[in-house]
BALOBA-1460 file (C-alpha; in Angstrom, 3 decimals):
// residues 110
<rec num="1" residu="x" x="-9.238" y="-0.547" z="3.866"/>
<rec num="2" residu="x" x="-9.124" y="-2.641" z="0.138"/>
<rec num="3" residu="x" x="-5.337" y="-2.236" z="-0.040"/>
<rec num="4" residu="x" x="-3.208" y="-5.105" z="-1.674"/>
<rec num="5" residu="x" x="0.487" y="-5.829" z="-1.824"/>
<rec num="6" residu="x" x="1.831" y="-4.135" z="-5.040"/>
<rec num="7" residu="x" x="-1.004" y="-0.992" z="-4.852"/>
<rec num="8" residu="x" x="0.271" y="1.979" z="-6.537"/>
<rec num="9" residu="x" x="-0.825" y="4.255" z="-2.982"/>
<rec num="10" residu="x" x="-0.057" y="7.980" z="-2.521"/>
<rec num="11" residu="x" x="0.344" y="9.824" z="0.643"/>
<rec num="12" residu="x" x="-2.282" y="11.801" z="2.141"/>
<rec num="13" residu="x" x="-0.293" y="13.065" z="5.293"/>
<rec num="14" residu="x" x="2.657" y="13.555" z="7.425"/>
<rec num="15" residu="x" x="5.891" y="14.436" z="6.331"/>
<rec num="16" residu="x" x="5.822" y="12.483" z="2.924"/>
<rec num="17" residu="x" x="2.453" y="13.989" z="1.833"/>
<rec num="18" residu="x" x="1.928" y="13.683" z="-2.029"/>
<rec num="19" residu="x" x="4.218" y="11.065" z="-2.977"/>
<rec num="20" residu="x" x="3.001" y="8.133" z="-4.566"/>
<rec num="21" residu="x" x="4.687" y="4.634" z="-4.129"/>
<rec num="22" residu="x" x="4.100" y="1.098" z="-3.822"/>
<rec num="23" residu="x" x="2.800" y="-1.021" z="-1.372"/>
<rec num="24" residu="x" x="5.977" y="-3.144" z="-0.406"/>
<rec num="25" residu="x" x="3.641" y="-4.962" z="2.935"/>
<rec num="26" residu="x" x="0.990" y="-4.530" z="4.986"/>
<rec num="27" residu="x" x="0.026" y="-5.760" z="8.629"/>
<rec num="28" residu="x" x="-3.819" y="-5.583" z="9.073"/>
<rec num="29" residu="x" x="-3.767" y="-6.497" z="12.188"/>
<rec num="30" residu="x" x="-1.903" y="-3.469" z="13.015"/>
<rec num="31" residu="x" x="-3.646" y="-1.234" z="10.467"/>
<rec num="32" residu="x" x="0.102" y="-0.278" z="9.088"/>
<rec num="33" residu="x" x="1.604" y="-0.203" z="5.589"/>
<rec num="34" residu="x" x="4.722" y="-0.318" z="4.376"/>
<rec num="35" residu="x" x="5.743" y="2.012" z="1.339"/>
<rec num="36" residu="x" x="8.500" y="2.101" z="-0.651"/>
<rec num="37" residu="x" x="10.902" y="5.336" z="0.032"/>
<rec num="38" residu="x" x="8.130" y="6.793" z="2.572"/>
<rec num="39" residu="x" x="9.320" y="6.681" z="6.389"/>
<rec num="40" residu="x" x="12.714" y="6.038" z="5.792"/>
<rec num="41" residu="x" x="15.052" y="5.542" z="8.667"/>
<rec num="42" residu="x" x="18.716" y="5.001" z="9.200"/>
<rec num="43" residu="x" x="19.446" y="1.905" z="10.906"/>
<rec num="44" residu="x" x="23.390" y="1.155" z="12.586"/>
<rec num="45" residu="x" x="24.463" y="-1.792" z="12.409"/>
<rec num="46" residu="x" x="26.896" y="-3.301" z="14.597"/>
<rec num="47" residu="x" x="29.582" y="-5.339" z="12.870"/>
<rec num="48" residu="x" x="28.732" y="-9.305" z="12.625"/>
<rec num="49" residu="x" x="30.111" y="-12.507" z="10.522"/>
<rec num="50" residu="x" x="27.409" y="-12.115" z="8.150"/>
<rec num="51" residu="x" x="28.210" y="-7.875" z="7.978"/>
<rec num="52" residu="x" x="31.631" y="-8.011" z="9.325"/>
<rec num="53" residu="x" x="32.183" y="-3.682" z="8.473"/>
<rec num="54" residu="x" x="28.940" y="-2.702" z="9.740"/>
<rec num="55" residu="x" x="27.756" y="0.327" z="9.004"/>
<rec num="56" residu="x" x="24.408" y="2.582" z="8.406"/>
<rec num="57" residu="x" x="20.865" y="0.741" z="6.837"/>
<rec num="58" residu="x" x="17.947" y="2.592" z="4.897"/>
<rec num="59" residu="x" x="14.879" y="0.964" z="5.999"/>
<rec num="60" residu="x" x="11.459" y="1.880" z="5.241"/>
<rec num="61" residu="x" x="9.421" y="1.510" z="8.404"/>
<rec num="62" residu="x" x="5.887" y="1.552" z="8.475"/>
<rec num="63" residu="x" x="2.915" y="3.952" z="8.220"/>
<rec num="64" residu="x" x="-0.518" y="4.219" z="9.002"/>
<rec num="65" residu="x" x="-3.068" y="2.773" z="6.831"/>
<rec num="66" residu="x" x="-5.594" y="5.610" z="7.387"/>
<rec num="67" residu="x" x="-2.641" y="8.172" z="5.900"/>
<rec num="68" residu="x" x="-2.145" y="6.560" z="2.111"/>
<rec num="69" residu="x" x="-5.120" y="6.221" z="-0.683"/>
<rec num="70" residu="x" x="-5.241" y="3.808" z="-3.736"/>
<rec num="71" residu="x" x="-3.853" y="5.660" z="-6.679"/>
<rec num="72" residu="x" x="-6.993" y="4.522" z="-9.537"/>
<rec num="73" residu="x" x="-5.166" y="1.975" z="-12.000"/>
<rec num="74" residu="x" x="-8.158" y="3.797" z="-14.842"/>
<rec num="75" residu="x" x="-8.260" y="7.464" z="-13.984"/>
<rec num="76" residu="x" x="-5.249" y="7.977" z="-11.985"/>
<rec num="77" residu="x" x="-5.910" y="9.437" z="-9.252"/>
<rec num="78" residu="x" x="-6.116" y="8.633" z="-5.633"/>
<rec num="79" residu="x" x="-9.125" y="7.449" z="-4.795"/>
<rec num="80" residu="x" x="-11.314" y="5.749" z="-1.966"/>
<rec num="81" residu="x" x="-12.305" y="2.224" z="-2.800"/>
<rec num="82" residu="x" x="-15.087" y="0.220" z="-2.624"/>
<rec num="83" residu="x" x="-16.623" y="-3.252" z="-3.334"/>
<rec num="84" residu="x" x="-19.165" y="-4.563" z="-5.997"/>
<rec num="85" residu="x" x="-20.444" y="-8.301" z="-6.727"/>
<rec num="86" residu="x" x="-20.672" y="-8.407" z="-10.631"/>
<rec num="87" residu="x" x="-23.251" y="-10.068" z="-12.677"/>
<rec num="88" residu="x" x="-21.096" y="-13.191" z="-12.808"/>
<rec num="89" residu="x" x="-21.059" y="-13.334" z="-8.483"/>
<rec num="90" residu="x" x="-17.861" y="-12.321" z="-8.026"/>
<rec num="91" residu="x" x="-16.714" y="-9.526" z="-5.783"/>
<rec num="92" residu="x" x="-14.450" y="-6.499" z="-6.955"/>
<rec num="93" residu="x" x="-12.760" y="-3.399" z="-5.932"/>
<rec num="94" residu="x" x="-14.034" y="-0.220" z="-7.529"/>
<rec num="95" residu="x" x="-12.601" y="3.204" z="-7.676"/>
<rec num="96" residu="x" x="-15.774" y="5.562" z="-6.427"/>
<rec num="97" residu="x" x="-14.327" y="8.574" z="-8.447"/>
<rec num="98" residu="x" x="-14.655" y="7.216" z="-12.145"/>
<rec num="99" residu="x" x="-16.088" y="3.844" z="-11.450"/>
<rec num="100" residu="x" x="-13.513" y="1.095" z="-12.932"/>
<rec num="101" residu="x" x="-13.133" y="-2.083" z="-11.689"/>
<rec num="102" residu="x" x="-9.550" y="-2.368" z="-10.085"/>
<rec num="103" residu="x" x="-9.075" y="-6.126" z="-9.120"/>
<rec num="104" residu="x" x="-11.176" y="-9.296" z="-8.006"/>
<rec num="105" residu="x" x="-11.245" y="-9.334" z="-3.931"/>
<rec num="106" residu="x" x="-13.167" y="-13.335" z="-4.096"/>
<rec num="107" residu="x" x="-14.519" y="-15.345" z="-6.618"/>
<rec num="108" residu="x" x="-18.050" y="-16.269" z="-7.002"/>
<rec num="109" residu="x" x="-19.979" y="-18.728" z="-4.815"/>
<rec num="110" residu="x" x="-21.813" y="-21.529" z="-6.564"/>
């Protein structure tokens, strides 16, 4: 999927459905994203020098890639993306509800 670090993504299902967020990281390998407040998870953590009272962690663990779309910087709405070369040669994302150009993916060969 064209996702980037940063994306504005909302959630298409599971438990968080509908909320939209921001990409915090994504593993491609793994085909997993990481949003911010979706997936959250309470961590313990055993006391240590560097946390010597311990305690409970939020974390946001991660989510499949196939269950968040790209929220449409120009119409705002989630969207699937796609990708264009431009009359200049270089390669874009496009929104394929309205359109708009959202972001350069490479520049263009010479």
């Amino acid at each position: 999927m064209r996702i980037r670090k940063g994306d504005k993504v909302k959630v298409i299902s599971g438990r968080s459905k509908g909320v939209e967020s921001r990409v915090v990281s994504i593993d491609r390998e793994a085909g997993k994203v990481v949003v911010e407040g979706v997936n959250t998870v309470t961590k313990h953590i055993r006391p240590s020098q560097k946390n010597p009272q311990g305690g409970r962690l939020e974390i946001d663990k991660p989510i499949d890639m196939s269950n968040v779309q790209v929220v449409c910087e120009a119409c705002g709405k989630a969207a699937r993306m796609g990708a264009r070369v431009t009359a200049d040669g270089t390669k874009e994302r496009f929104c394929k509800k309205c359109g708009a150009g959202n972001g350069q993916i490479s520049k263009a060969k010479n």
